[in-house]
N, C-alpha and C positions, 0 to 999 in steps of 0.2 A: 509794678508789673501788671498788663491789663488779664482779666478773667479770662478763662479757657471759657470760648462759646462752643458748647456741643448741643446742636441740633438732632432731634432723638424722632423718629416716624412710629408709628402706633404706641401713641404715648402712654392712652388712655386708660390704660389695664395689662396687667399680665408681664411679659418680660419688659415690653418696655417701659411700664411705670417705674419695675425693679431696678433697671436700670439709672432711670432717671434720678430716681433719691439714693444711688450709690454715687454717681455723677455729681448730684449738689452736696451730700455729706461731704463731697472732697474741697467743695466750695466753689464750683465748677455755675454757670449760668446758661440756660437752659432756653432751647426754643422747643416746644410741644408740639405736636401735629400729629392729628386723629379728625374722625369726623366728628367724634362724641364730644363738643366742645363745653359743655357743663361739665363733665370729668376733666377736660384738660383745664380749665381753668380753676376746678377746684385743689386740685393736687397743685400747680403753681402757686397757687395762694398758701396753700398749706405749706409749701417750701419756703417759700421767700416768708412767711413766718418763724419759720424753725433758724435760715440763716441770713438773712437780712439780704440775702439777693433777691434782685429783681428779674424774675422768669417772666417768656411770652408765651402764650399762648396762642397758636392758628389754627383753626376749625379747617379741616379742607377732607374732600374725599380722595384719598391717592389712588383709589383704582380708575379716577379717570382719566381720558389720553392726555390732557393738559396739565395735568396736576403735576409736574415737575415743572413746569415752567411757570405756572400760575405764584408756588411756592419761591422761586429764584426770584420772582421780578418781588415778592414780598419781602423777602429779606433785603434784596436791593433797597429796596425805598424805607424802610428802617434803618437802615444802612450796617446790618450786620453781616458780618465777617463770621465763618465757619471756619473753627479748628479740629473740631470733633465733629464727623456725619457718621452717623448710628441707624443705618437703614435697620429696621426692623417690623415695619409692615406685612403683613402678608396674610393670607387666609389659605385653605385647604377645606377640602370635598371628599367623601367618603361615602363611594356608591360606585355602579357601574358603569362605564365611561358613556355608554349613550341613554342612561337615567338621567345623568347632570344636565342640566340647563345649558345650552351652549352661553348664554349669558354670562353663565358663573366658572364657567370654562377661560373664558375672554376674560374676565375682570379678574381673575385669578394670573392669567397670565400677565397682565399689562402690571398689577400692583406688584408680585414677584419678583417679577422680573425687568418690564420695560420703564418704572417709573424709579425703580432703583437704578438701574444701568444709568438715566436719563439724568436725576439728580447729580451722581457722582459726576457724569460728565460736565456739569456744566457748574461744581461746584472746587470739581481737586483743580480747576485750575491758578483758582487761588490760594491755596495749599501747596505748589509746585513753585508758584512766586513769592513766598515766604518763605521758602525751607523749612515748613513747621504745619504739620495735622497728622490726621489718623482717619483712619475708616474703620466700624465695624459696621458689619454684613449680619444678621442671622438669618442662620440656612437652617440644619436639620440634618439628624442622622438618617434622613430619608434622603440626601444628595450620595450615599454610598453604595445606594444597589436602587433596582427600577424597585412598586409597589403597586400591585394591581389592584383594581379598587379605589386605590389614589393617586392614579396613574398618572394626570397631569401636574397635580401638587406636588409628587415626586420627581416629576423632573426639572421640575421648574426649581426645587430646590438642588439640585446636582449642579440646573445653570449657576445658581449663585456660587457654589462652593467652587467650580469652575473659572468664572468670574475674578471672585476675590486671590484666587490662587496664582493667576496669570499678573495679574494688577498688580499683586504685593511684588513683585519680580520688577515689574516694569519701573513703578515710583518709587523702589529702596534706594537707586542713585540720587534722587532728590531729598533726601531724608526720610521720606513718608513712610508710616506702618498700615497694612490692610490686611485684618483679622476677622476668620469665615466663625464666628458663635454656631457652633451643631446641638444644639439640645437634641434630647429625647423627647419622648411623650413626659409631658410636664402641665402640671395640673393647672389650668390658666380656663379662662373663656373658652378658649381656641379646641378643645376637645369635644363641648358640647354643641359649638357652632359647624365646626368639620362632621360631626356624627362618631367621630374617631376614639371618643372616650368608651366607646362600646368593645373597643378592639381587645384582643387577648394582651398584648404588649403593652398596653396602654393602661389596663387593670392591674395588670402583674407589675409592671417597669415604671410607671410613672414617676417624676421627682416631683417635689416642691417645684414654685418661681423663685423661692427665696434662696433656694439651693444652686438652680442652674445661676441666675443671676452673679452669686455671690463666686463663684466659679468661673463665669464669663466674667467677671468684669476683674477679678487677679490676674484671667489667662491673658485679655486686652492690656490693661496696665505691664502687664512683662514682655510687652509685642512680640506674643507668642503668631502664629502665623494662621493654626488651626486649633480651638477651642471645642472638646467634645466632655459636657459635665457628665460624671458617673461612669466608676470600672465599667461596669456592664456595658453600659452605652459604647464607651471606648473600644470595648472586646468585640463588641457586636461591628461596628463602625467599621473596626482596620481587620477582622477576622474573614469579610468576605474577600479579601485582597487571595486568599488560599481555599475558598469553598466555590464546587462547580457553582455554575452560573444557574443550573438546569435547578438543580438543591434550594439557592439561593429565593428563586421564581416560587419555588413550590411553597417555601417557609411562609413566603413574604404572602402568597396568594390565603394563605389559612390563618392567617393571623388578620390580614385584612378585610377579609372576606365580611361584607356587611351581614350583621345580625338582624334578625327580624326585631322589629320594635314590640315591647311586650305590651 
């Protein structure tokens, strides 16, 4: 029987490194993509030591407009076949929406959003003609109510959850599973890079990577539909489905509210 290939986006650090060495402990063979290509090549090597598979490694930047297809025509000419796509790229911003750079506004949306949407389209189709893959997506439990402050990062995460949720409907006739990962605030890079590791939520609620990880990747394995690590997280998650909206804004607005740097 030939290896499960699961192709994994922000490889290089954080959940989806987690990811990725829960993926090869299964014995699973791995394509990497990040831009940080000494990390990804390093943690490949470090894999395919520990299990005798041989993982790839591809340097690319996925927030730009081509990088899904730059990415397809690479695996084409390798000539790999995708069972597992594990979008999990993304970046978030923590300030006030005309503070941000419209730059980082852009490249936030296109990585989020348009280069995952872009990938899966042009990759489930051969997953549809095998009767055999999966999708996971990580979104955020910031896809369950807006977040001011990280206004666009939050909604950009709602489209994924959005997204994944429509999709997993549409490809269950063909076999296919598509599962949204919602972590919380989870101690990774991605806190210091966003400004977000400041936030009230973020000090008090954070998890592990090795936690959400180990959580996402049981709730994926049980092609569960929606994946959110930690009661709290969970409570918080499905609790505003019964809290005004008006409530909701206020919480979200004081918990986000950027801090002054000391």
């Amino acid at each position: 029987m030939s290896l499960e290939t699961v192709l994994i986006t922000g490889a290089s650090g954080g959940i989806g490194e987690g990811l990725a060495r829960r993926f090869a402990a299964d014995g699973s063979r791995l394509v990497l993509v990040a831009r940080r290509g000494d990390r990804l090549q390093q943690l490949a090597t470090e894999l395919q030591t520990a299990r005798g598979v041989e993982h790839v490694a591809i340097p690319l930047d996925l927030s730009a407009a081509d990088a899904a297809e730059k990415l397809y025509a690479e695996l084409q000419q390798r000539g790999l076949a995708i069972d597992i796509l594990v979008n999990n790229a993304g970046f978030g911003r923590n300030d006030r929406f005309e503070d941000i750079p419209w730059s980082d506004h852009r490249e936030m949306m296109q990585l989020n959003m348009m280069t995952l949407v872009q990938l899966t389209y042009l990759i489930l189709p051969q997953m549809i003609n095998r009767r055999r893959g999966a999708i996971l997506n990580v979104g955020s439990t910031a896809a369950f109510q807006p977040g001011p402050f990280s206004t666009v990062y939050f909604a950009t995460k709602a489209f994924v959850l959005s997204f994944s949720e429509g999709l997993s409907e549409e490809v269950r006739e063909h076999n296919l599973q598509v599962t949204c990962l919602c972590p919380g605030p989870t101690r990774t890079d991605f806190g210091a890079r966003s400004r977000m590791d400041r936030n009230f939520n973020f000090i008090h609620g954070s998890m592990s990577s090795d936690a959400v990880c180990d959580v996402g990747y049981r709730g994926f394995r049980r092609h569960k539909r929606i994946v959110v690590p930690g009661l709290v997280n969970w409570l918080l998650a499905f609790s505003v489905r019964f809290t005004p909206r008006s409530f909701i804004l206020y919480l979200m607005q004081s918990w986000q509210r950027p801090k002054a740097t000391p």
